[in-house]
C-alpha positions in Angstrom: -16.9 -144.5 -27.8 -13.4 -143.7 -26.5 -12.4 -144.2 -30.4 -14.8 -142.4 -31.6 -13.6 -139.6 -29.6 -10.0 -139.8 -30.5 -10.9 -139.9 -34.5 -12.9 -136.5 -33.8 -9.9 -135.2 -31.6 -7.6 -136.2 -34.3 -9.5 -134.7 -37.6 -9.5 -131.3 -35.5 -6.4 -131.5 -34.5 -5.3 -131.8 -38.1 -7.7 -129.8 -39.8 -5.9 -126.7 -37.3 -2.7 -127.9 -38.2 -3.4 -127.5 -42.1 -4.6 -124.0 -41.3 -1.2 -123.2 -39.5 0.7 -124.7 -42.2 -1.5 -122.4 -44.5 -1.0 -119.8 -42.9 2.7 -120.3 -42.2 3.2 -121.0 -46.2 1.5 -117.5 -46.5 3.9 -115.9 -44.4 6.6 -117.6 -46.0 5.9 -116.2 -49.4 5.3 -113.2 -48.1 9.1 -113.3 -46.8 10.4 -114.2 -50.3 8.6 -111.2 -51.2 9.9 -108.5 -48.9 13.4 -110.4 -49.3 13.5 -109.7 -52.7 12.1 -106.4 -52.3 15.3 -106.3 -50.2 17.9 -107.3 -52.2 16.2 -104.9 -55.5 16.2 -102.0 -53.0 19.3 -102.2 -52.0 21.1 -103.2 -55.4 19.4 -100.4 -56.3 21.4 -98.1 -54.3 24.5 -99.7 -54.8 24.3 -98.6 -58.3 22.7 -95.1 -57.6 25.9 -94.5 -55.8 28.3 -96.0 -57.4 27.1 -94.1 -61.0 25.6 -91.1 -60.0 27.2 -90.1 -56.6 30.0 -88.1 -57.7 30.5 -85.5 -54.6 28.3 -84.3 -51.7 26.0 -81.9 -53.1 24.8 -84.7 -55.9 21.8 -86.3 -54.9 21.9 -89.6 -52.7 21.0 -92.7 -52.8 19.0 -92.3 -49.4 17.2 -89.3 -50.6 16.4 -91.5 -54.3 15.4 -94.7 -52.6 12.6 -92.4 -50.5 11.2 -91.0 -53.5 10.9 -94.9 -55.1 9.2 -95.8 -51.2 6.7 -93.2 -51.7 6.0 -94.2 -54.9 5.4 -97.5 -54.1 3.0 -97.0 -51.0 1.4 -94.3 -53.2 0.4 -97.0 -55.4 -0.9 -99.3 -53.0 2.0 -101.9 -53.1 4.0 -101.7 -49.6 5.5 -99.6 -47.3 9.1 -99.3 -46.8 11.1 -96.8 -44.7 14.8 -95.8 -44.2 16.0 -96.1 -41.0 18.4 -95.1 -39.2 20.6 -97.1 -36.1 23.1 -94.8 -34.9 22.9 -91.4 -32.9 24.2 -89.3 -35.5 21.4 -89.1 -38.1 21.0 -86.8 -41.2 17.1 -86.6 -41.6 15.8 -87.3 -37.7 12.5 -86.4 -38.4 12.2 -88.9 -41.2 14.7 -91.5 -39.8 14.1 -92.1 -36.7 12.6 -95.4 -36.0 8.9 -95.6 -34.5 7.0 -97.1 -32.6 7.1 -100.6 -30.6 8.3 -102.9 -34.3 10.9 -100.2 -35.2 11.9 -100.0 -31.8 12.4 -103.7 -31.4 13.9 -103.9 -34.7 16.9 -101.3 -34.3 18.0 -103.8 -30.9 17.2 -106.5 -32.8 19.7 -105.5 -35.8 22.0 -103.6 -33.5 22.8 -106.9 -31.3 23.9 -108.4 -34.5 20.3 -110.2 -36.7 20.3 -109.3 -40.0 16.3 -108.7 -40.0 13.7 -108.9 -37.6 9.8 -109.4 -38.7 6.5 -109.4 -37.0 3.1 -110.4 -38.2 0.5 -107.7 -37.0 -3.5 -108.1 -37.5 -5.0 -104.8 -38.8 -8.7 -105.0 -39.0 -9.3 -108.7 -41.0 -6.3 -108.0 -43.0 -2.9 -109.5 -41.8 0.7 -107.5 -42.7 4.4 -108.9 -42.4 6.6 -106.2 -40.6 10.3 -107.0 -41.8 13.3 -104.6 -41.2 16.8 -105.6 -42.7 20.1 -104.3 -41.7 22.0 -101.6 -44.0 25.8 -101.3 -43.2 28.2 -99.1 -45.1 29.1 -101.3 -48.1 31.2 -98.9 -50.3 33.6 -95.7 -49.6 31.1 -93.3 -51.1 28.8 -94.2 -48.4 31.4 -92.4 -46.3 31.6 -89.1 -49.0 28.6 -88.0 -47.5 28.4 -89.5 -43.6 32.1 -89.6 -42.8 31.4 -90.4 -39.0 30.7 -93.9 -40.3 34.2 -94.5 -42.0 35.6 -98.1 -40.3 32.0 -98.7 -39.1 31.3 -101.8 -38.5 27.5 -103.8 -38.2 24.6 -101.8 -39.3 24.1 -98.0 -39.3 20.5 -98.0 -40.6 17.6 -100.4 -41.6 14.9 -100.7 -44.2 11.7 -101.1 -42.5 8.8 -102.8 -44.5 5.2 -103.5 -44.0 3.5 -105.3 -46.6 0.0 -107.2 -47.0 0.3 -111.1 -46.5 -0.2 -112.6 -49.5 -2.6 -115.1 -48.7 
């Protein structure tokens, strides 16, 4: 009876640890996702900057880069917000970071992680919350937010929130 026991202890005890690895494999390629969502974001304003940014009054990167974000959660694909780290922001209203992920986030990035994620129930649907780290990569950057010139670490984030793809 004893090893009968044991059998029935050890088929549940695997069965829950092929739903955890299940589950972790669908947070994993939900990562790859918002990782390359990353990396195309951000490439993306690398070259918005670098070939369209020609003085202050031209339009940014930033400002760009919110239009594409709206866009995208328009159509039902993700979320994605602009963030920003420092005290000195341009658009407070829309840069400020919120609530108790965004808030963890900016201490997170700010004591020197490149991202920080959460996995947060909503109703029966699961979402990944990911934020990445944005640091000044290019003297442009600096045309337009000169208090960051010889900034080191981050001075903003890009804060997603996307469905996990089971």
């Amino acid at each position: 009876m004893k090893l009968k026991y044991s059998l029935s202890a050890l088929v549940l005890a695997a069965a829950a640890g092929a739903a955890i690895a299940e589950e972790d494999a669908a947070i994993a390629r939900t990562v790859d996702q918002v990782k390359m969502l990353d990396a195309l974001y951000k490439t993306a304003v690398v070259l918005i900057t670098e070939h369209y940014v020609e003085n202050p009054s031209s339009i940014s990167a930033a400002t760009a880069s919110k239009l594409l974000f709206s866009e995208m959660k328009k159509n039902g694909f993700h979320e994605a917000r602009l963030l920003g780290l420092t005290d000195q922001l341009t658009n407070p209203e829309e840069n400020t970071p919120k609530g108790d992920f965004e808030e963890t986030a900016k201490q997170k990035l700010m004591s020197g992680e490149q991202y920080y994620q959460r996995v947060i129930k909503e109703g029966d649907k699961r979402y990944l919350y990911m934020a990445t780290a944005v640091p000044v990569v290019m003297e442009k950057c600096v045309m337009c937010h000169a208090n960051f010139k010889d900034k080191t670490g981050p001075i903003g984030a890009l804060s997603y929130k996307v469905a996990v793809i089971e």
